[in-house]
Backbone as CSV, one residue per row, in Angstrom:
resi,resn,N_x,N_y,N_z,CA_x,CA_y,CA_z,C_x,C_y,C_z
1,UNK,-3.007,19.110,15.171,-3.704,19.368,13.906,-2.782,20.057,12.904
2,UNK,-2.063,20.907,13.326,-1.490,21.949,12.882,0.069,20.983,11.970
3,UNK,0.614,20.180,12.968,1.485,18.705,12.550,1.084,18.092,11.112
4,UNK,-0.263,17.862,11.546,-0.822,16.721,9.840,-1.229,17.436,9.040
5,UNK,-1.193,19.195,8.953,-1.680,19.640,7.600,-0.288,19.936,7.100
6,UNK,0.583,20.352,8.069,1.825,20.211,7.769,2.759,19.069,6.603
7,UNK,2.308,17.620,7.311,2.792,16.831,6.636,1.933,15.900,5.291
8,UNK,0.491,16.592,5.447,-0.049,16.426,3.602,0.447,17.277,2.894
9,UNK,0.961,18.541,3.343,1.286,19.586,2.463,2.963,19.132,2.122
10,UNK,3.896,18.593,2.449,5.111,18.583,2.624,5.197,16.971,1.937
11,UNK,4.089,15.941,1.964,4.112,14.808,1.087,4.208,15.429,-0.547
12,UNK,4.931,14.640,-1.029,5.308,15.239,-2.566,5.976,14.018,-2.802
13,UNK,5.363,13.177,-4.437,5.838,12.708,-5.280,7.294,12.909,-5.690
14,UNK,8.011,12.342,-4.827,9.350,12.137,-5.561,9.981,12.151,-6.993
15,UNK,10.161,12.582,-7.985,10.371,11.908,-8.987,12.303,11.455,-8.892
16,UNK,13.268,12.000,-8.493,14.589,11.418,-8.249,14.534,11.371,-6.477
17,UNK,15.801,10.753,-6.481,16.035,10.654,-5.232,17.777,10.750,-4.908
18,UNK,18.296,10.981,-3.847,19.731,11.377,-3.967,20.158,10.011,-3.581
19,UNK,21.248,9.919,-3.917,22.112,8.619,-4.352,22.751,8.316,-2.647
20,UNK,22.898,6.673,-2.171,23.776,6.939,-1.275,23.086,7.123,0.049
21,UNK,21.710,6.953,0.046,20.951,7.040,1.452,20.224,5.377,1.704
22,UNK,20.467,4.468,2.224,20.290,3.561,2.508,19.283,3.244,3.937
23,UNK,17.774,2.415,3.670,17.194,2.265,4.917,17.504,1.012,5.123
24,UNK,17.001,0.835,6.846,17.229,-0.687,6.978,16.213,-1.343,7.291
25,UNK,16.095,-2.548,7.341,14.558,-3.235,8.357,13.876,-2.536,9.166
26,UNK,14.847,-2.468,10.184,14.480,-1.844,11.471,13.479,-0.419,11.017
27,UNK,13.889,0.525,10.339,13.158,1.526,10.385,12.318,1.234,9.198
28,UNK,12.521,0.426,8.330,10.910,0.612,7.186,9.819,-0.531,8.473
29,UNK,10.421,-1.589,9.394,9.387,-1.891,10.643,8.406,-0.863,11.078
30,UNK,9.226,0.412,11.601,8.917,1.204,12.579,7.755,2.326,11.603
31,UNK,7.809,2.118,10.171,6.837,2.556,9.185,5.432,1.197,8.997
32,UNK,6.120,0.175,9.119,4.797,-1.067,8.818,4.116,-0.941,10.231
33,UNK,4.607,-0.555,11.392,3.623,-0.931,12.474,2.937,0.441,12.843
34,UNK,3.007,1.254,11.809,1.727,2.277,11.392,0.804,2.115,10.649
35,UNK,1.473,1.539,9.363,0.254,0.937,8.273,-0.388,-0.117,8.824
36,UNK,-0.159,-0.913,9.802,-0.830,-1.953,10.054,-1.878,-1.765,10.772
37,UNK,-2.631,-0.346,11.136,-3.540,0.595,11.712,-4.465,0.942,10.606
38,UNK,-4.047,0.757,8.855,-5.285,0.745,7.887,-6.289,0.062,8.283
39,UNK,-7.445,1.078,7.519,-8.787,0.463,7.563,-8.738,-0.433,6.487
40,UNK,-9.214,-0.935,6.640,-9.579,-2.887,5.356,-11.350,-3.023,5.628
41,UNK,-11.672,-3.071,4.701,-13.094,-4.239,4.799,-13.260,-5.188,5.883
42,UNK,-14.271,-5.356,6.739,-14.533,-6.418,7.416,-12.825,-7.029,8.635
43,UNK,-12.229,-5.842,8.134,-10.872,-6.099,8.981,-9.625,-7.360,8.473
44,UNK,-10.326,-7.659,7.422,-9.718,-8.392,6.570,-8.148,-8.015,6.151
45,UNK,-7.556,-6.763,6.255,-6.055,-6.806,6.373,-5.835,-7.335,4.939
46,UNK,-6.073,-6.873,3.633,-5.611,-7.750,2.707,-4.538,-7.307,1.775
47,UNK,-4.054,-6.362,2.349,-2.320,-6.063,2.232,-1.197,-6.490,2.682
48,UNK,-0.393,-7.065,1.417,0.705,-7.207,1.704,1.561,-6.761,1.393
49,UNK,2.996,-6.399,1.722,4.212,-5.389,1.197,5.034,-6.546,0.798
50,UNK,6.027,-6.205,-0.165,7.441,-6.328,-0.578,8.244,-5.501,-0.517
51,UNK,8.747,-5.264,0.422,10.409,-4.094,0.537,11.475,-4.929,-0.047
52,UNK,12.039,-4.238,-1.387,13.028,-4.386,-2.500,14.085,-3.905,-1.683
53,UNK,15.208,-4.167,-0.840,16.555,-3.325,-0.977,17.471,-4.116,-1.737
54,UNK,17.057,-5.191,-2.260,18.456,-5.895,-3.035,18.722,-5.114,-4.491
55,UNK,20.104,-4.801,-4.685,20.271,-3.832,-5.741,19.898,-5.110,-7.099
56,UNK,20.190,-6.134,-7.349,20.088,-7.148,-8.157,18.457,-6.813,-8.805
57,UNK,17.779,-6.753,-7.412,15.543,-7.416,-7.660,15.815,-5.585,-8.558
58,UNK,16.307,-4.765,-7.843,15.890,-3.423,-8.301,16.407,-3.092,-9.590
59,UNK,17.582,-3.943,-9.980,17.491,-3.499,-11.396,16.558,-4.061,-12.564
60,UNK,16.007,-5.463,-11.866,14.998,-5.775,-12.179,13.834,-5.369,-12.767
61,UNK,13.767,-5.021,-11.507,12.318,-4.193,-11.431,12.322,-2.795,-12.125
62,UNK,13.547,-2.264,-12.126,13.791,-0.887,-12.972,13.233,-1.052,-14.527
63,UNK,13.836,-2.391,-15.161,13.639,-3.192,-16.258,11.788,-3.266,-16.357
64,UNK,11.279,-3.650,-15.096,9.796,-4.024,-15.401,9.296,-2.613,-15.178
65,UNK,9.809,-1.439,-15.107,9.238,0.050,-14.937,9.032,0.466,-15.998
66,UNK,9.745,0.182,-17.108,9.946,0.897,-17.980,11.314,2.019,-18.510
67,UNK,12.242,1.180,-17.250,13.510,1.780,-16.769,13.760,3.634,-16.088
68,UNK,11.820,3.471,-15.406,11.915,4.284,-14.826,13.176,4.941,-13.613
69,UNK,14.034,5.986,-13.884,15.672,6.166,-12.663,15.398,5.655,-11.616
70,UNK,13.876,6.659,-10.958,13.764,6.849,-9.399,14.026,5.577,-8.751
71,UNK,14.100,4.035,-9.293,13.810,2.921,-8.906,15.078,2.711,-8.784
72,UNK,16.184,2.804,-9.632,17.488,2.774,-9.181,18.296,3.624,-7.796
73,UNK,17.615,5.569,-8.213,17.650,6.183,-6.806,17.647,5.883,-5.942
74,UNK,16.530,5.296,-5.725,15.750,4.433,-4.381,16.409,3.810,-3.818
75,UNK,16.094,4.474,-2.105,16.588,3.667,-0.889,15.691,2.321,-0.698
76,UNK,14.834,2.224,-1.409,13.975,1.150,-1.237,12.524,1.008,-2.487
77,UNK,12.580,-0.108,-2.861,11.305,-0.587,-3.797,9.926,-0.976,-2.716
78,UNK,8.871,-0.508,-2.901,7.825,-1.220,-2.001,6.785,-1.737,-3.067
79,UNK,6.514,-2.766,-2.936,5.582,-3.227,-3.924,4.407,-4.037,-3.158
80,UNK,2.991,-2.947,-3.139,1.413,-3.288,-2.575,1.370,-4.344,-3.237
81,UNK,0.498,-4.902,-2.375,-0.500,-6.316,-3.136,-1.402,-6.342,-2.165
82,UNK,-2.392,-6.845,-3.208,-3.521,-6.854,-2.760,-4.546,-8.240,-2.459
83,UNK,-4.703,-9.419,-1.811,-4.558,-10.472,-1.444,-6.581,-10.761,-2.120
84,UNK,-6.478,-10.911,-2.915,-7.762,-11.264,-3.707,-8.779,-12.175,-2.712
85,UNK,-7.961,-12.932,-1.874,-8.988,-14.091,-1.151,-8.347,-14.149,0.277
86,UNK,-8.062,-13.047,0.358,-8.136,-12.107,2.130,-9.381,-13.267,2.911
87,UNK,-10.681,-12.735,2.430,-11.732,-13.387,3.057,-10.927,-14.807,3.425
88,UNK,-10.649,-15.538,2.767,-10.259,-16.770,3.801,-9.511,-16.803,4.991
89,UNK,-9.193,-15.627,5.339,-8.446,-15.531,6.490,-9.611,-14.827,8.092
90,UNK,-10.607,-14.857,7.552,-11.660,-14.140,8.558,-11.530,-15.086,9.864
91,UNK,-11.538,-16.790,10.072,-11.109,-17.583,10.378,-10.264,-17.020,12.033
92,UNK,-9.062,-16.840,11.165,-7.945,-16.807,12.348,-8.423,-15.055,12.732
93,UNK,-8.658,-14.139,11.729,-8.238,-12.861,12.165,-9.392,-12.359,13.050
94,UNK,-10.795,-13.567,13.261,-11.828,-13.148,14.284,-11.467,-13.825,15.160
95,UNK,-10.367,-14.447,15.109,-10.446,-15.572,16.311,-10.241,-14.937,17.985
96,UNK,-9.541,-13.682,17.714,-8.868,-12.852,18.897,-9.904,-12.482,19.509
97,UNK,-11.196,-11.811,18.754,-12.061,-11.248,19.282,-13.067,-12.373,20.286
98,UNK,-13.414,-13.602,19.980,-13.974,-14.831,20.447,-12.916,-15.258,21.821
99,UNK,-11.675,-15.060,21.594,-10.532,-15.378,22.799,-11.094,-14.176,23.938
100,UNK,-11.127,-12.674,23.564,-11.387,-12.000,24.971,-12.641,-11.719,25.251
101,UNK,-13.953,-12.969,24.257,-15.042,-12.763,24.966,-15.879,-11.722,24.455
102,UNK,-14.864,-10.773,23.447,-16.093,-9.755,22.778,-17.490,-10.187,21.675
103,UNK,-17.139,-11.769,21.264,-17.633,-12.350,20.455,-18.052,-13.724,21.059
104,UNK,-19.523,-14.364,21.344,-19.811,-15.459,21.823,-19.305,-16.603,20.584
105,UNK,-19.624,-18.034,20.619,-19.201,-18.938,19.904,-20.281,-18.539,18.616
106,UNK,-21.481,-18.440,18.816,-22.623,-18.477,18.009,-22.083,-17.303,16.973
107,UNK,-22.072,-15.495,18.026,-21.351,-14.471,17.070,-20.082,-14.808,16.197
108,UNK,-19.502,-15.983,16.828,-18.037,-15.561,16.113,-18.481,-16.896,14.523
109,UNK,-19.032,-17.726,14.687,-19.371,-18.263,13.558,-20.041,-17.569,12.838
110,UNK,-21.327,-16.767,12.714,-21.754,-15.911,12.304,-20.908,-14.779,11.623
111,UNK,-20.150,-14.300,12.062,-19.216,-13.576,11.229,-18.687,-13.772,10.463
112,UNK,-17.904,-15.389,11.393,-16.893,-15.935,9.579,-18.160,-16.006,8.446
113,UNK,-18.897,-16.668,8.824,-19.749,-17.014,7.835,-20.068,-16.401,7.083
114,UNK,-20.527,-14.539,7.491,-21.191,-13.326,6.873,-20.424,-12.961,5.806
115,UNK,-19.523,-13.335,6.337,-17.532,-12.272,5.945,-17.896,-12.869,4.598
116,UNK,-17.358,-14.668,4.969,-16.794,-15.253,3.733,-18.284,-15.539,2.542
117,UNK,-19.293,-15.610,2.591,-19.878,-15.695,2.127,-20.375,-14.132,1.192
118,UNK,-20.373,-13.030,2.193,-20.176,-12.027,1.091,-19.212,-11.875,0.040
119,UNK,-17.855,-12.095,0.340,-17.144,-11.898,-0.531,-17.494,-13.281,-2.288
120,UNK,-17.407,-14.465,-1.733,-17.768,-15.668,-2.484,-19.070,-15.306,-3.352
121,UNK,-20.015,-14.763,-3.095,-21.318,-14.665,-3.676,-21.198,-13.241,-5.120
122,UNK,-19.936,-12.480,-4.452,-19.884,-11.150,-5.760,-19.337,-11.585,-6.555
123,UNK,-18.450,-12.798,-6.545,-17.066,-13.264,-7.622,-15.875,-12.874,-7.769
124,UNK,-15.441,-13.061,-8.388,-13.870,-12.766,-8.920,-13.719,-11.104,-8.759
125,UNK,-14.663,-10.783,-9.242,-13.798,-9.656,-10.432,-14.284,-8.476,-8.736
126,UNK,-15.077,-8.654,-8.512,-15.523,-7.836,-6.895,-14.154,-8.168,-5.893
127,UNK,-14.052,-9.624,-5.533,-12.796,-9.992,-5.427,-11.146,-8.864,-5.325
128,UNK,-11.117,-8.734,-6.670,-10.339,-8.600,-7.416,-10.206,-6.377,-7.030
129,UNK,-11.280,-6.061,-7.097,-11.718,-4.651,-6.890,-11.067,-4.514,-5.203
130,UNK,-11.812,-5.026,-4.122,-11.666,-4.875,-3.159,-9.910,-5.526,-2.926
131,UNK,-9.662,-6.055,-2.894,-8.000,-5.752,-3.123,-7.177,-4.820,-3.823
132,UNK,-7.803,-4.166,-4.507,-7.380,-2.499,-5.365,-7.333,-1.728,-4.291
133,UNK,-9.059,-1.967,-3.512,-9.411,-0.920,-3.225,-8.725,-0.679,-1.658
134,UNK,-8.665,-1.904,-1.011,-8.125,-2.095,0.266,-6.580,-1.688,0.363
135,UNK,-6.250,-2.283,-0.591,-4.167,-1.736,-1.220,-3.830,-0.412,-1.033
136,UNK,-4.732,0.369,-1.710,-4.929,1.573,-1.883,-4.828,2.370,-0.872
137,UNK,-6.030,1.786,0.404,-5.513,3.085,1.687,-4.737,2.267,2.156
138,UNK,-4.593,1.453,2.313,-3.011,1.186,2.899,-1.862,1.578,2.345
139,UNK,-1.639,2.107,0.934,-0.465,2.904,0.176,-0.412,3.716,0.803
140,UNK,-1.625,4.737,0.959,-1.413,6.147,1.110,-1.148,6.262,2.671
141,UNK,-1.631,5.776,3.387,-0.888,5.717,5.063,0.439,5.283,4.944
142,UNK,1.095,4.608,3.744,2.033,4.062,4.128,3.656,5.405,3.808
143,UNK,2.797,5.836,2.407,3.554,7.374,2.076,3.337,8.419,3.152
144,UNK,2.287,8.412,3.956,2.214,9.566,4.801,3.210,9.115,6.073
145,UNK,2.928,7.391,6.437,3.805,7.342,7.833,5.317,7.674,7.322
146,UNK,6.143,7.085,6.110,6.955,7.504,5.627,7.436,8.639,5.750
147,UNK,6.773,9.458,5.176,7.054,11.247,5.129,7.448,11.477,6.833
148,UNK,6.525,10.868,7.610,6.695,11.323,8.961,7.860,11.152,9.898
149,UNK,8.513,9.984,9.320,9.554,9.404,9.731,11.014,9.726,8.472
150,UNK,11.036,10.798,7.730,11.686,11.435,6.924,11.932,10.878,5.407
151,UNK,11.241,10.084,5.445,11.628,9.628,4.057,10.528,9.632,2.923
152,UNK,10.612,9.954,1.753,10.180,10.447,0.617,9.598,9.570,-0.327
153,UNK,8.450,9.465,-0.851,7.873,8.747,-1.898,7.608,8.954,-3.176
154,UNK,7.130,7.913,-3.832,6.748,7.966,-5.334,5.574,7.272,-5.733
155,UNK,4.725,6.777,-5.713,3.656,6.134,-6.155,3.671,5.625,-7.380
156,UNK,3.513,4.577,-8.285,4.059,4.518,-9.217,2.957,3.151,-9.909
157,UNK,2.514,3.481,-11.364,1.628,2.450,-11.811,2.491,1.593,-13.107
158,UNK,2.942,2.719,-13.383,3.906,2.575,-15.035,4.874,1.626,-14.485
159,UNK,4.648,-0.295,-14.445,4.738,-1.062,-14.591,4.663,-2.550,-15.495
160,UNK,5.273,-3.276,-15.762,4.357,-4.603,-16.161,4.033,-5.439,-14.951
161,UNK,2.361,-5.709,-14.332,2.394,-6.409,-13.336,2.785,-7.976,-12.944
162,UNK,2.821,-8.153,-14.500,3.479,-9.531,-14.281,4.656,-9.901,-14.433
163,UNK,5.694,-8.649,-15.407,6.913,-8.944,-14.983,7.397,-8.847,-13.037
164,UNK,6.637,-7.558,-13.227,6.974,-7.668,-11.559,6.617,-8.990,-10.775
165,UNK,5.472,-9.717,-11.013,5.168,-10.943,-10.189,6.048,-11.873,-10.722
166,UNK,7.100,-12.085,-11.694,7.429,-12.943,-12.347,9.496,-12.693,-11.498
167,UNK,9.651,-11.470,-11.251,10.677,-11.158,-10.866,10.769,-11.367,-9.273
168,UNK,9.489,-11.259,-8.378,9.552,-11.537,-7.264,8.848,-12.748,-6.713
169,UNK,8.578,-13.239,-7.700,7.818,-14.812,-7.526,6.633,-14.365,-6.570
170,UNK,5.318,-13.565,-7.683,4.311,-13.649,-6.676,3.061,-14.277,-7.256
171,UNK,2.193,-14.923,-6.603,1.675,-15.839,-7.064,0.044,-15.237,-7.337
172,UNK,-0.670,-15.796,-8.278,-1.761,-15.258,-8.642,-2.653,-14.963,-7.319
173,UNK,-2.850,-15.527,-6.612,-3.697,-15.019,-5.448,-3.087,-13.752,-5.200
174,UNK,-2.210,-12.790,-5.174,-2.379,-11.113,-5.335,-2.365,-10.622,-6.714
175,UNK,-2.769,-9.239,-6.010,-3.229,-8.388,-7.048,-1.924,-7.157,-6.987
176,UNK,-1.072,-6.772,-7.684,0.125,-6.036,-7.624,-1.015,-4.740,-7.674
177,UNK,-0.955,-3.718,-6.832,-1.857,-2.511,-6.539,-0.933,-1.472,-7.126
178,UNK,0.312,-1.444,-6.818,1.265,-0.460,-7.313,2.298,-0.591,-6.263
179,UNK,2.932,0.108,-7.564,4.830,0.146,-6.744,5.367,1.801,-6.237
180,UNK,6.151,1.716,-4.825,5.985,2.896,-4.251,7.544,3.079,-4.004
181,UNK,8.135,4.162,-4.894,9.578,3.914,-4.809,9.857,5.113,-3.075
182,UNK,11.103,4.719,-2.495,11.252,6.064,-1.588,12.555,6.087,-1.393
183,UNK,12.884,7.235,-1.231,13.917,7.677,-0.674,14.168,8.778,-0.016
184,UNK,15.173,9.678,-0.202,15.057,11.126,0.282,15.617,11.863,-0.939
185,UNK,14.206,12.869,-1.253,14.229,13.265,-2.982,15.384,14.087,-3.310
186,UNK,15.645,14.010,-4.122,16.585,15.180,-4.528,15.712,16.186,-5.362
187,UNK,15.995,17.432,-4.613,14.931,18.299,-4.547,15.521,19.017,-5.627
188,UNK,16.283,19.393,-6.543,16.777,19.887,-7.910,16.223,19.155,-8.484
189,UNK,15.291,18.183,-8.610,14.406,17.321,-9.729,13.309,17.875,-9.065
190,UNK,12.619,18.223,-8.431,11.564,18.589,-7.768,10.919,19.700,-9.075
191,UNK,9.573,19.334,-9.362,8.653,20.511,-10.301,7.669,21.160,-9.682
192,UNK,7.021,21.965,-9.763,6.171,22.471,-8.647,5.028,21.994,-8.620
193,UNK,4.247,22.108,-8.225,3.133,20.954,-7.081,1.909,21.412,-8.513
194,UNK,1.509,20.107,-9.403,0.876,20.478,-10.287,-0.925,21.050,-9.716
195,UNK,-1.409,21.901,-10.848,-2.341,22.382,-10.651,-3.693,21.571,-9.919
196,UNK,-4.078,21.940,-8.364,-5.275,21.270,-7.828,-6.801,22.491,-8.373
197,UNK,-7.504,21.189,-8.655,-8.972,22.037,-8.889,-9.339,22.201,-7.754
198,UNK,-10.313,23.497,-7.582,-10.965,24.153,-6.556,-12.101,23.159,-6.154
199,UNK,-12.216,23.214,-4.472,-13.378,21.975,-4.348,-14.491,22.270,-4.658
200,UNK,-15.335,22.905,-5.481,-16.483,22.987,-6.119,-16.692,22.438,-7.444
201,UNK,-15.359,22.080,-7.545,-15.072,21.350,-8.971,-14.874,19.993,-8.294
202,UNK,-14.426,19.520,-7.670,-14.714,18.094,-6.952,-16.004,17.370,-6.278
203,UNK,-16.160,18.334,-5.366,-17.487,18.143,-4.380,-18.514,18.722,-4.795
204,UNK,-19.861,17.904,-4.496,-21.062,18.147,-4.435,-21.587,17.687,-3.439
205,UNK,-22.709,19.110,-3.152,-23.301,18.728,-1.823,-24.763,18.279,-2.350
206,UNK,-25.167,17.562,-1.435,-27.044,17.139,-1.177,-27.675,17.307,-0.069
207,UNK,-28.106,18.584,-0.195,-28.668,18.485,1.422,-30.251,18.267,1.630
């Protein structure tokens, strides 16, 4: 317990990062097969990553920031998406459960069916939300497994989403959720941890 208050308190918004620290596959892997433990809707999984290390996409993408630095800093660009028509994949991703028997033939049609038909009946723009919304905790597990495994984040909206889709060839079926620069910060850019409101100013109870 004492570990994870540790490491929400010690997660901090990057804004630079020190020059010269390079990750590789192997260990931003050993960060995806944590995030791949997010909760999703209906288990639908409708996140997908882009890990940027090519210096070429990143000056790119620095360009589609707003020529925000940290993106040049950066040991790595991660760019969420959010897969708008996930639901069509209910299909294969119930299929496991019907293979060991937790799901009869009757249940496992029933599900696809429930799945895809909820999503189809709200439209687009519901669609469109639940890929925000699904992106979203999968970001933030993805900055926390990060932190855990030493490396430093940025969260980042101040984008154009379509230069970015236009620079990494991504196709309208996602939804660009946000771009998550990391590295290991350089802590002489570091400002102090801006003002949190007291939880009585957040929370309300109903009892």
């Amino acid at each position: 317990m004492t570990e994870f208050l540790e490491l929400v308190k010690e997660r901090r918004s990057a804004s630079n990062f020190l020059p010269g620290y390079s990750i590789s596959e192997q260990e931003l892997n050993e960060i995806f097969e944590i995030v791949k433990l997010a909760p999703s809707a209906f288990n639908l999984q409708h996140t997908n990553y882009i890990a940027v290390l090519d210096k070429e996409k990143k000056n790119m993408l620095h360009e589609a920031a707003n020529g925000q630095y940290k993106i040049l800093s950066s040991s790595a660009v991660i760019i969420v998406l959010g897969d708008k028509k996930a639901f069509h994949q209910a299909k294969e991703i119930y299929e496991g459960l019907k293979l060991l028997g937790v799901l009869n033939k009757q249940e496992y049609d029933d599900m696809v069916h429930d799945t895809v038909s909820f999503y189809q009946s709200r439209g687009e723009a519901f669609q469109r939300d639940e890929a925000i919304r699904n992106g979203s905790l999968s970001s933030m597990l993805f900055m926390m497994a990060a932190k855990e495994k030493g490396w430093d984040t940025c969260p980042m909206i101040g984008f154009d989403p379509q230069k970015v889709k236009e620079v990494l060839n991504i196709n309208e079926q996602y939804e660009v959720v946000m771009m998550i620069t990391l590295g290991k910060e350089k802590l002489e850019s570091r400002k102090p941890r801006g003002f949190r409101k007291p939880v009585n100013e957040f929370v309300t109870y109903i009892s």
